[in-house]
KOLGUNU-103748 format. One record per residue (C-alpha): residue number from 1; residue in one letter; x, y, z. Coordinates in nm, 3 decimals. Layout:
<recs>
rec resi=NUM, resn=A, u=X, v=Y, w=Z
...
</recs>
This chain:
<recs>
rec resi=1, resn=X, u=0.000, v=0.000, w=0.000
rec resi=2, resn=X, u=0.285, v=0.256, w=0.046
rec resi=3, resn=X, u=0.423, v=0.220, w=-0.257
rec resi=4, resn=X, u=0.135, v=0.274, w=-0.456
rec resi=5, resn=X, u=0.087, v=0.631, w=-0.255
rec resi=6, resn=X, u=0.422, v=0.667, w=-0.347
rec resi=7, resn=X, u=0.381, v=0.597, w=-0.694
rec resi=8, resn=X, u=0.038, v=0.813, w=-0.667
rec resi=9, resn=X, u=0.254, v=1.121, w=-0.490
rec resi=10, resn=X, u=0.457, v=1.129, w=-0.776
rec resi=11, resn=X, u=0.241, v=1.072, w=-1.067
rec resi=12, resn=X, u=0.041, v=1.377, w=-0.914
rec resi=13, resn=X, u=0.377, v=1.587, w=-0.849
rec resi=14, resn=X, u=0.458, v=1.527, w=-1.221
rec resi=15, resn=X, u=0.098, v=1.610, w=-1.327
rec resi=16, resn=X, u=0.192, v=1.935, w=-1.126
rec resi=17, resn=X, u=0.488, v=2.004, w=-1.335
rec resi=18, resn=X, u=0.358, v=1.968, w=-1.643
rec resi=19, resn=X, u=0.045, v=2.150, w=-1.569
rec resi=20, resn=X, u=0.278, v=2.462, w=-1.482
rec resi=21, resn=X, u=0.442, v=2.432, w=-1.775
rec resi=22, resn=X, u=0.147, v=2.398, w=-1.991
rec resi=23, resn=X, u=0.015, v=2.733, w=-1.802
rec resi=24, resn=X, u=0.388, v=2.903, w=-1.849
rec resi=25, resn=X, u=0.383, v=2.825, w=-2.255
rec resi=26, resn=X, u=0.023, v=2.956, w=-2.322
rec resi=27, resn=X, u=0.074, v=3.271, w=-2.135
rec resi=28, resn=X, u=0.398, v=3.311, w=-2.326
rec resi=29, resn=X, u=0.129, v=3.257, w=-2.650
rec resi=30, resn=X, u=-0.165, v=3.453, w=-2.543
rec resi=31, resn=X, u=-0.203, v=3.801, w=-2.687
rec resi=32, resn=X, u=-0.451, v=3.986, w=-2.419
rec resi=33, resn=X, u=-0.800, v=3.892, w=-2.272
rec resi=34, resn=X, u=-0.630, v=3.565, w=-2.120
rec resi=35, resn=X, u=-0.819, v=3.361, w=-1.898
rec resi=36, resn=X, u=-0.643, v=3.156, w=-1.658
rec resi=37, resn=X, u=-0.961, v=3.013, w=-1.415
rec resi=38, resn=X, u=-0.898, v=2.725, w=-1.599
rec resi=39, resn=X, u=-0.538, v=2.705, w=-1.512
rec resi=40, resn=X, u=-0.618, v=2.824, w=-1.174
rec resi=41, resn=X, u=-0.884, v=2.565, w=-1.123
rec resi=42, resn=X, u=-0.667, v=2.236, w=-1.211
rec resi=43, resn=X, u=-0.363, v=2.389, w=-1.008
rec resi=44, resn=X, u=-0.593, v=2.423, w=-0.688
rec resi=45, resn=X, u=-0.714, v=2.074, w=-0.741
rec resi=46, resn=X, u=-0.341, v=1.901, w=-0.766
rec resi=47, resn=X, u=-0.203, v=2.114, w=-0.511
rec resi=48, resn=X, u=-0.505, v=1.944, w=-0.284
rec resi=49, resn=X, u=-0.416, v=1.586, w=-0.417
rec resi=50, resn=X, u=-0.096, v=1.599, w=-0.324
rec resi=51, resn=X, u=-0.150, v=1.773, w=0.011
rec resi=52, resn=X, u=-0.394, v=1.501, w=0.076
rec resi=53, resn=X, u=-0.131, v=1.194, w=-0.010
rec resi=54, resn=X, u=0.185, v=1.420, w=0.165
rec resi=55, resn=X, u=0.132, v=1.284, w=0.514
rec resi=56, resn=X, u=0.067, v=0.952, w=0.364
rec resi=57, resn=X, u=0.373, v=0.907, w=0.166
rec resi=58, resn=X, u=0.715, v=0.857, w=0.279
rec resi=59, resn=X, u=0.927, v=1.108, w=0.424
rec resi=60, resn=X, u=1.176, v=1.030, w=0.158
rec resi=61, resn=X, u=0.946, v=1.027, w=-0.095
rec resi=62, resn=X, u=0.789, v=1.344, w=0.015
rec resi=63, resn=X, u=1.163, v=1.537, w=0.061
rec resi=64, resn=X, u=1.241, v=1.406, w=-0.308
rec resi=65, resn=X, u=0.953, v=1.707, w=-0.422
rec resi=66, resn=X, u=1.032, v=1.889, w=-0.171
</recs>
């Protein structure tokens, strides 16, 4: 069972990354009159999946994303 929150702290860590960076390239490709609720909405809900799983996981596993 603790790997698998492992494995599900990461996968949502990495979903976190990529979601940032998804965010970072359309504002760099967004002429005015951008909406980011959308952005804003997904962010809040990973950053409250991996809150959730933080005190489950590991400590090393939770340092590693520090």
């Amino acid at each position: 069972m603790q790997d698998e929150l492992n494995h599900l702290h990461e996968q949502v860590s990495q979903l976190l990354g990529n979601h940032l960076g998804a965010w970072a390239n359309d504002l760099m490709n967004t002429t005015a009159g951008h909406d980011d609720s959308r952005f804003l909405s997904v962010l809040h809900a990973l950053l409250a999946m991996r809150s959730a799983l933080a005190p489950l996981v590991s400590q090393t596993q939770d340092a590693s994303h520090g």
